[in-house]
N, C-alpha and C positions, 0 to 999 in steps of 0.2 A: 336298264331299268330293274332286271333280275337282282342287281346287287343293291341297290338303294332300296327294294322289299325286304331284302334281308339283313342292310343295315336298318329299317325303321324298326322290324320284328325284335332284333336283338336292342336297340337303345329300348323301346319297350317293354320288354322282356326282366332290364336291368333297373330301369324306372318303377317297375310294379316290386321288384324285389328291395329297393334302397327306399323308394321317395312316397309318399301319399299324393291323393287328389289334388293340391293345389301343384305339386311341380307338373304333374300331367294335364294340368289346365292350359298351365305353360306353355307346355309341348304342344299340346296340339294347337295353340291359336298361333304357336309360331312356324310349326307344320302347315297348316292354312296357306301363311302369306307364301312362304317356301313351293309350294306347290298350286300355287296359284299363278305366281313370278314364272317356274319353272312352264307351266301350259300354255299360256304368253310367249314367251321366249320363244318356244318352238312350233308358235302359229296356231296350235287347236283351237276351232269352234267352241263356240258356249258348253256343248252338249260332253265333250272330251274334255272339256276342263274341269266339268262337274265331275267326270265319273275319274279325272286324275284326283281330284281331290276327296271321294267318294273313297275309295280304294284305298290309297293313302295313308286316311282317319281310320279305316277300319284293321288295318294290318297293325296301325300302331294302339290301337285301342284292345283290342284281343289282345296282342303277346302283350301289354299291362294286366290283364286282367287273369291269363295263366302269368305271367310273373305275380302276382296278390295272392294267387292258390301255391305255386311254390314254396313262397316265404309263410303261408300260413301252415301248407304240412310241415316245412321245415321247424316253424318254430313250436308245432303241437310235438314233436318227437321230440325235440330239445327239452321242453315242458315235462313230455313223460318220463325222460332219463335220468330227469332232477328229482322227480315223486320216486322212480325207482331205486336211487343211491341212496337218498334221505329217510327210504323206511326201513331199513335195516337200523342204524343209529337212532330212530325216533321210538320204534320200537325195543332196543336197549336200555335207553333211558328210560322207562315208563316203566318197563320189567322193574328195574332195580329198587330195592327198597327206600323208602324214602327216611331221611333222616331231620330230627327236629321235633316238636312236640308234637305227641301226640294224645289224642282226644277219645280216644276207647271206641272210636269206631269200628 
C-alpha cells in the first residue's frame, strides 16, 4: 500500500505540473472506481472502503495541488529571467537617438 501512495503522490504531483482541472477531474473519478474495485477485492466493510477511498482522493489531490504551486514558481522565475535579459536591450534601444523627423520638440 506504501508504494501505490507514492505512486498516486507522484502521478499527482506530475498532473498539477503538465495538465489543468479537467485531466484531474479524470483522475480522480477514475481513482474512485480503482479504489473502490480494489476495497471490494479485499473484503473491507463500508467504513474501510470509505476511508480507502478517503485517503486515496486526498494524497492524489494535495501532490496536484503542490504540483500547481511548483509549476507556478517555476513559471514566475522563467517570467522574471525574460524581464531581466530584455531590460538591458529595451533600455538600449530607448537610450539611442532616434532618427526621422523631427518636430522641435
Amino acid at each position: 500500500m506504501e508504494y501505490a501512495a507514492i505512486a498516486l503522490a507522484v502521478s499527482g504531483l506530475i498532473t498539477g505540473i503538465i495538465f489543468r482541472l479537467r485531466v484531474l477531474l479524470t483522475f480522480v473519478a477514475l481513482l474512485f472506481l480503482v479504489s473502490v474495485a480494489v476495497a471490494v477485492d479485499s473484503g473491507f466493510g463500508f467504513l474501510k472502503t470509505l476511508l480507502t477511498v478517503l485517503v486515496a482522493q486526498t494524497i492524489l489531490q494535495t501532490s496536484y495541488f503542490v504540483g500547481l504551486v511548483v509549476a507556478a514558481i517555476f513559471s514566475s522565475a522563467g517570467h522574471q529571467q525574460r524581464i531581466r535579459s530584455d531590460y538591458g536591450a529595451v533600455r538600449a534601444r530607448s537610450a539611442a537617438p532616434r532618427r526621422g523627423t523631427s518636430h522641435g520638440f
